[in-house]
N, C-alpha and C positions, 0 to 999 in steps of 0.2 A: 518667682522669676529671678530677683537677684541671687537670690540664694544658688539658684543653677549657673549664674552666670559667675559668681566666686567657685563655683566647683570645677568651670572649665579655667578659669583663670590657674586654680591653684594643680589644674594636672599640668600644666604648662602653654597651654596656647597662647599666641600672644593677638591673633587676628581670628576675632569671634563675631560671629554673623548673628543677631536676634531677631527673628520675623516675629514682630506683633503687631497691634493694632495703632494707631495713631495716638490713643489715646493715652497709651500705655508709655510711649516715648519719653516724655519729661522723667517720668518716675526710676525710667531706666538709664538716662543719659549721666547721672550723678549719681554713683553709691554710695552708698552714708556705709556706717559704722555697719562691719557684720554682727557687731552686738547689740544694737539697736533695732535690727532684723530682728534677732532672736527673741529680746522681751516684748516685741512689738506682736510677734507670734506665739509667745510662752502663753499656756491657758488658755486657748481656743480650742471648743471640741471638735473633736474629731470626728470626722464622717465619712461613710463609703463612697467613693466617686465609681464611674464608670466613664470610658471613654469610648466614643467611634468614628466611623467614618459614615459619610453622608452623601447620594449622589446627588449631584446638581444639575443643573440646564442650564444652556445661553441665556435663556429669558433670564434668569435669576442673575448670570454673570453681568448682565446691562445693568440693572440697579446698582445706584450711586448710593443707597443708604438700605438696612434691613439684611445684614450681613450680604448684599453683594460686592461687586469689586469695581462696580462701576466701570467694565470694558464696554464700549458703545458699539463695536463688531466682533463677536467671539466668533461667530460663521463664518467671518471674512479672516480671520488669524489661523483657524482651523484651515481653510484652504493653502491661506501660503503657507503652513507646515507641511500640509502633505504633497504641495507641487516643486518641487527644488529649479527644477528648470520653466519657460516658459507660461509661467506664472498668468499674464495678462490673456493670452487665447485660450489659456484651460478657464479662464478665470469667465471670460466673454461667451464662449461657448456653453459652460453652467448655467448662464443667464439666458441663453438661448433655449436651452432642454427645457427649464423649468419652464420660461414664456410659452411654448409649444404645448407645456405638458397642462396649464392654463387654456388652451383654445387660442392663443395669441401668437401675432407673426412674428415668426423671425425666425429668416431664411439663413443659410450658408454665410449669402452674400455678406449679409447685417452684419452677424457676427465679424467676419473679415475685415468688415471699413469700421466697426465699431473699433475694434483691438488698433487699425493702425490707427486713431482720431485720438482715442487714450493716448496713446504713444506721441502725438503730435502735440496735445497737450500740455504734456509732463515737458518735452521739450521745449516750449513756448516757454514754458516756467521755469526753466533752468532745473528740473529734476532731472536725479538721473532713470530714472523710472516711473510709469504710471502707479499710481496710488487710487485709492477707492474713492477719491474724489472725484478723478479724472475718467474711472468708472461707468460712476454716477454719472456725468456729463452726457459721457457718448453713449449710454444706455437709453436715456431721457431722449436725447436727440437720435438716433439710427432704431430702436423699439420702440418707446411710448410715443415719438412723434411729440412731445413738446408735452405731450397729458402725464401729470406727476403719479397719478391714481395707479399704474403697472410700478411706477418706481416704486410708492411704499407697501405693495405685496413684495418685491423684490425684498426690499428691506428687511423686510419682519419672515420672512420663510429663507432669505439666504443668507444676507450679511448677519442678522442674527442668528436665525433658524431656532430650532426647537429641539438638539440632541438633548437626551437624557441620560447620565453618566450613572457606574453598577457599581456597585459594592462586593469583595467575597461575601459569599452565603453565611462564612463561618462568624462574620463581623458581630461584635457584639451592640447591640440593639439600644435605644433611649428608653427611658422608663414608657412615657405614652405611646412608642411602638409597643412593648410588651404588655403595656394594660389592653392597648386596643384587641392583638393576635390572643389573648386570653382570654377575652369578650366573646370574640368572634368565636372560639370554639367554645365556650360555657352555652352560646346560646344555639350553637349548631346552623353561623351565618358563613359558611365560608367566601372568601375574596374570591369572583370567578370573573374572568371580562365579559363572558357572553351575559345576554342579556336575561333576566328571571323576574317572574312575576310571584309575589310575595303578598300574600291576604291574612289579616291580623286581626286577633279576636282578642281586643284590650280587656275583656273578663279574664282570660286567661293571662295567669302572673309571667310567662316564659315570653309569650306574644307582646304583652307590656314591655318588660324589659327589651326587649327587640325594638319593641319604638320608641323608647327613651335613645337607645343608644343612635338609632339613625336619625334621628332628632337634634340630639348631641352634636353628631358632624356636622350636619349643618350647620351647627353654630361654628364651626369651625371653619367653614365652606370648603368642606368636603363632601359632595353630593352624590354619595353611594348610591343613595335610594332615592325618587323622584315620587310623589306623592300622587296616585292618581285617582280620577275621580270615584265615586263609589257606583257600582252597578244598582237596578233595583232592588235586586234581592240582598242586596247588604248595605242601606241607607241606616241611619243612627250611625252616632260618636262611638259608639261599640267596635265598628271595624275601622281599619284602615289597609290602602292597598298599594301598592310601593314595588316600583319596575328599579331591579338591583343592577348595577354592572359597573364593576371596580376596574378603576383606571388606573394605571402601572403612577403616574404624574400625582397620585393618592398619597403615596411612601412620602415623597418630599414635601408636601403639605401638612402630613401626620408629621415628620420631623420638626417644620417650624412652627406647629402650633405646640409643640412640646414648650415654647418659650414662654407660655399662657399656663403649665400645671402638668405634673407628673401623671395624673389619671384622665380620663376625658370628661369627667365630674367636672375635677380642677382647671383643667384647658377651657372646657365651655365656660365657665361660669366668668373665668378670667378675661378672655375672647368677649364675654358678652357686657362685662361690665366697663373693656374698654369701648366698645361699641356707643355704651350709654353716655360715657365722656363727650365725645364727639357729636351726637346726635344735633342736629338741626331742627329739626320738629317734632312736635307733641307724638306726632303718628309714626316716626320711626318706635319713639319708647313702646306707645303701644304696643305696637307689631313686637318686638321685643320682650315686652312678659309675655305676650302670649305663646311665644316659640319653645322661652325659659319656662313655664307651665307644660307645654308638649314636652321639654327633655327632662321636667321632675329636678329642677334645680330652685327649691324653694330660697337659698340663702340667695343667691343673684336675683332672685324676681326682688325678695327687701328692697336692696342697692338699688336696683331700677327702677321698683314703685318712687322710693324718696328720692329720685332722681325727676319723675315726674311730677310727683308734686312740686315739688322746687321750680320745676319748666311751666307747669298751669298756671301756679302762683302768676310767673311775671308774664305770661304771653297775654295778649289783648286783641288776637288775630280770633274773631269769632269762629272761622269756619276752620281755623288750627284745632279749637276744643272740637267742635263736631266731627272731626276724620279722626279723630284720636279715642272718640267715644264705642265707635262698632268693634274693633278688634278686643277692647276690655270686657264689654257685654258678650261676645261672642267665647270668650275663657271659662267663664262661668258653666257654660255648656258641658264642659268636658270634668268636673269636678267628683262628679259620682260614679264616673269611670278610671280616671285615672288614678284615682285615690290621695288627692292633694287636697287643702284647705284653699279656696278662692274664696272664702271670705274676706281675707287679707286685702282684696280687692276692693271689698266693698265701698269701705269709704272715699275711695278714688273716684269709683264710678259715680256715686253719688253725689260727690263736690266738682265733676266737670259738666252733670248734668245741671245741677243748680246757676253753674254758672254761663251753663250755654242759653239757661233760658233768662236768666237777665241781662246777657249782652243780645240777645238775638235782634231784639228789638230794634235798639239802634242801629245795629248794624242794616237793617231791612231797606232803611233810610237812600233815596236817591238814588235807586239799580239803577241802571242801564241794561241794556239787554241779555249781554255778556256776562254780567255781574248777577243778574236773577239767574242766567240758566245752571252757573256754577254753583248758584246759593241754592239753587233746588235739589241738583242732588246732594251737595252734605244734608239737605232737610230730609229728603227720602231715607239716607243712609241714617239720621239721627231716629225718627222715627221708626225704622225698622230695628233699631238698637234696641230702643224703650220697648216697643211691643214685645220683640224676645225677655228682654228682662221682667216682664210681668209682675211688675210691682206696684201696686194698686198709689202708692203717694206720691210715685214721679210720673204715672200716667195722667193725675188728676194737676199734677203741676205742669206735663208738658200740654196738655188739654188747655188749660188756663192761657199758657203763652200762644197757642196757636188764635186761641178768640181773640186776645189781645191785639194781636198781629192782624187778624182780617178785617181789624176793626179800622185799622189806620189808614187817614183818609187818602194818602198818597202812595199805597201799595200798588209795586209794580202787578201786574193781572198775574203773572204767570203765578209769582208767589199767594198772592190772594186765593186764586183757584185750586191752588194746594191743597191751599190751608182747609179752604172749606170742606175738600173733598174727606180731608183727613176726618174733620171734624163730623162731617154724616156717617161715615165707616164705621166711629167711635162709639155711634149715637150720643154724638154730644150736641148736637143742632139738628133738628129738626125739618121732617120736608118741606113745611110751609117756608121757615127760614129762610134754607138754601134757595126753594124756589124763590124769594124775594130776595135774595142777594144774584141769583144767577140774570133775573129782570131788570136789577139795574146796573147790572154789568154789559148788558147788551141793549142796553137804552140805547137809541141816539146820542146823546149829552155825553155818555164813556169815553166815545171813538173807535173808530176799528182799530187800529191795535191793541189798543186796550183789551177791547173786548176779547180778538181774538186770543192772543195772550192767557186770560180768564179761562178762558176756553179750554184752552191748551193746557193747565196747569188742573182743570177740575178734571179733567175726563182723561188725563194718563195715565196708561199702565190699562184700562178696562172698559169696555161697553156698555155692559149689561146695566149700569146705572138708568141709562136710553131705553135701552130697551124694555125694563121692567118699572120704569115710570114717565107715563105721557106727560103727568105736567112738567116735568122736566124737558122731555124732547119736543112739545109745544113752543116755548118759546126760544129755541133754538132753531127750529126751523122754519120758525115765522121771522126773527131776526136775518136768515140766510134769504128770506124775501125780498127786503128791505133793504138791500143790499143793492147800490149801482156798479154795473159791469164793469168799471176800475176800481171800483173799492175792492167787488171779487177776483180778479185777476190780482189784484195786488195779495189780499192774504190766502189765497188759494194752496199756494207752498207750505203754510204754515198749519193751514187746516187737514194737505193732505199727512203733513208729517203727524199730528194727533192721532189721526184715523190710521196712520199706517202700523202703528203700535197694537194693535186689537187683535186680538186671534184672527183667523181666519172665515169660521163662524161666523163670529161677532161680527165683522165687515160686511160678509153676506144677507145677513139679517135685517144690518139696519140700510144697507140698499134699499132691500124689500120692502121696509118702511117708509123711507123715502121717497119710492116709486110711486106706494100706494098715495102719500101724504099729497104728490104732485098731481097726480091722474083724477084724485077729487079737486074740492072744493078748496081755499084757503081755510087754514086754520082757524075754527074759532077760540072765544074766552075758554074753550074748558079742553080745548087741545085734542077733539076729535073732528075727524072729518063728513060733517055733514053733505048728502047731494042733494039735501031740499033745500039749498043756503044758493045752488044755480041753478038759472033759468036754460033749460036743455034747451029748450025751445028758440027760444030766443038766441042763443050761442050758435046753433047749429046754422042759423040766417046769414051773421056776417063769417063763418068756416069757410066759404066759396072765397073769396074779396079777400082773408086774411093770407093764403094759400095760392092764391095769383101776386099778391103782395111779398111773400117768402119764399114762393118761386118752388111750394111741395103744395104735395097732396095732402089737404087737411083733411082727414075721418071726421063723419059727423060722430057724436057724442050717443050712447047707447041712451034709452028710456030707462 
């Protein structure tokens, strides 16, 4: 740059204009020696440059740092360029169109008394004209009525707006335009706006590289393709199915991630390891290899694994390790399809699991309500981690921490009932067990919250425990006995939200149980319904007397 500005010096100019950056000023206010330039430059290799042009948007023009220019109304500049005269009515009537074109009033009139109140304004103030402050004023007051919520869509769709500026055709291209436009026809994805649905068979290597590459933008956040759910007939990590439609606001994103790596290899990987800098929680990282595993950038998952480990290392947020545990276990999955090493993983996942079951403990320590129901699902999510992973020495270590856990005598119910439930699923405890921890969970002596809680926390997510073992549903429905009529209005809420989780079936069924359990006899020791345990006879004497007393008709009792 000096060196150009000695070349217009030396054709003659004596008044030389330099647009650069700020930063660049000091360097150019004082010219040293042009021989000092030269050896300062002598021996540096040389390399190809390319240069172009780039179209921009308002939105990008408002940014004060990330190559914008920090203008805070380019929508509102753009208007007074292209109104030479009567500036402030073309200007209020804009605001007009757009509020209408919103569903929002503003009549003629608004418009009218808004433009002279601006004007009144700016005179108050000694200007000579209204300004986009005085605007803002009488738009708030004569349109939104004093509510700022119409102002800041005003804001963001006109004093900003959202034009997107074009380039000639012939313009030459950044390298990560050209890597990408190369992509795109190598794999026969062309950019289309309409919208296409795209189904991917990761055996096949053309299909694979197809989801590397929209994987890739992602990391880029550039969201070509949108990931969608799999139908029946194409369940497994084998396919993937992906709704395409490229947005023109795409081009200027692919330019500024070009500042992340010339190929979209290098851009992602870049893009993802500044990601990893910043990250706040264990569970971003996670999320994070597993993305960099869908887009086959095995040197960025390194950076990000030792990124995580460094964050495990010092985090001591128990349920930080647990939400950070499913996305790592869930990687694993996609290994013998995509054709990448996740064993690299391995020791990650096995040193957050280690470590989640010797903090869990303490952490179990004094819930409150709020605090078990959150602690329950990281445990659901951790549990479901370990089961996928299928690894016979940290099921038998998370087995271990779950007995530990239901063993403590100040376990909140919810968590306790978990735990057990896990623990019978697993066949790690046994029916008699459970049924003697379920008994003294619904003792008297627990409490109804407690209990129900307990409750709550064994029998979620399923039924059929119930229904295909009485001694289990014996002392639950003999504890619902025993129960006085504000204890049951009180946890009534709580017991319908357990029951409301059960298929549909399952609800039906165990009604029908409970119909039958009520219509006989109380409950005996072994949890069936005996009718030789009542006397018909005798019942049906005082049925008259209890039925003038209830104010219905009591049916006597069948023989």
């Amino acid at each position: 740059m000096r060196q150009g500005i000695r070349a217009a010096i030396k054709e003659g100019f004596q008044r030389i204009a330099v647009v650069c950056g700020a930063w660049h000023g000091p360097a150019l206010a004082k010219l040293p020696t042009a021989k000092s330039d030269a050896d300062l430059l002598r021996g540096l290799p040389k390399v190809k440059t390319a240069a172009t042009w780039i179209p921009w948007t308002h939105g990008r023009l408002t940014m004060a740092s990330g190559y914008g220019a920090g203008i805070g109304s380019p929508g509102y500049y753009q208007h007074l360029w292209s109104c030479q005269d009567d500036a402030s009515i073309r200007w209020m009537a804009k605001v007009g169109q757009f509020l209408r074109g919103h569903d929002l009033e503003a009549s003629t009139a608004s418009i009218i008394e808004a433009s002279r109140l601006a004007d009144t304004l700016a005179a108050l103030r000694g200007r000579p004209g209204a300004g986009l402050s005085e605007f803002n004023e009488a738009a708030l007051a004569l349109f939104c009525f004093g509510d700022a919520t119409p102002l800041r869509l005003i804001e963001e769709q006109l004093i900003v707006g959202e034009t997107l500026g074009a380039v000639p055709a012939d313009t030459p291209a950044l390298p990560l335009q050209t890597h990408l436009r190369r992509e795109q026809k190598r794999l026969r994805l062309a950019p289309e706006a309409s919208v296409r649905l795209l189904e991917l068979d990761l055996r096949k290597p053309n299909d694979l590289d197809r989801s590397h590459l929209l994987h890739r933008l992602h990391l880029l956040d550039i969201p070509w393709g949108h990931r969608e759910s799999s139908r029946a007939r194409g369940k497994g990590t084998f396919r993937e199915e992906w709704r395409l439609a490229w947005d023109p606001d795409f081009e200027v994103r692919v330019i500024e991630a070009n500042l992340h790596g010339n190929t979209l290899e290098q851009a992602a990987g870049g893009r993802a390891r500044e990601r990893a800098a910043k990250a706040a929680e264990l569970k971003e990282l996670t999320l994070l290899i597993e993305a960099l595993l869908l887009a086959d950038l095995p040197e960025a998952v390194h950076v990000v694994t030792q990124a995580l480990e460094s964050a495990a290392a010092l985090t001591s947020d128990t349920t930080q390790l647990m939400a950070a545990l499913p996305p790592l276990v869930n990687a694993f999955r996609y290994g013998s399809v995509r054709q990448f090493d996740a064993a690299m993983l391995g020791h990650v996942v096995h040193g957050l699991i280690a470590r989640v079951c010797i903090s869990l403990i303490p952490a179990c320590s004094a819930l409150n309500d709020d605090a078990a129901s959150d602690l329950l699902g990281h445990l659901n999510a951790t549990h479901a981690a370990i089961d996928t992973l299928d690894a016979a020495d940290e099921r038998e270590r998370w087995a271990a921490t779950l007995m530990k856990l239901a063993d403590l005598p100040n376990l909140h119910g919810l968590v306790a009932g978990r735990c057990c439930r896990i623990l019978l699923d697993w066949q790690r405890m046994d029916l008699d067990e459970n049924q003697r921890r379920l008994s003294l969970a619904l003792s008297p002596a627990a409490g109804v919250p407690h209990s129900a809680a307990w409750l709550d926390g064994f029998l979620s997510g399923s039924g059929l425990l119930l229904l295909h073992n009485p001694t289990l549903w014996q002392p639950i429905h003999a504890w619902v006995f025993t129960l006085t009529e504000e204890r049951f209005i009180e946890i009534l809420p709580l017991l319908r939200r357990t029951f409301s989780s059960f298929d549909l079936p399952e609800r039906r069924q165990l009604g029908e149980l409970a119909g039958r359990s009520a219509s006989g006899s109380l409950p005996g020791p072994t949890g069936i319904m005996e009718d030789d345990l009542l006397d018909l006879q005798r019942a049906n004497k005082v049925l008259p007397i209890l039925g003038k007393m209830l104010g219905i008709e009591a049916m006597p009792f069948d023989h």
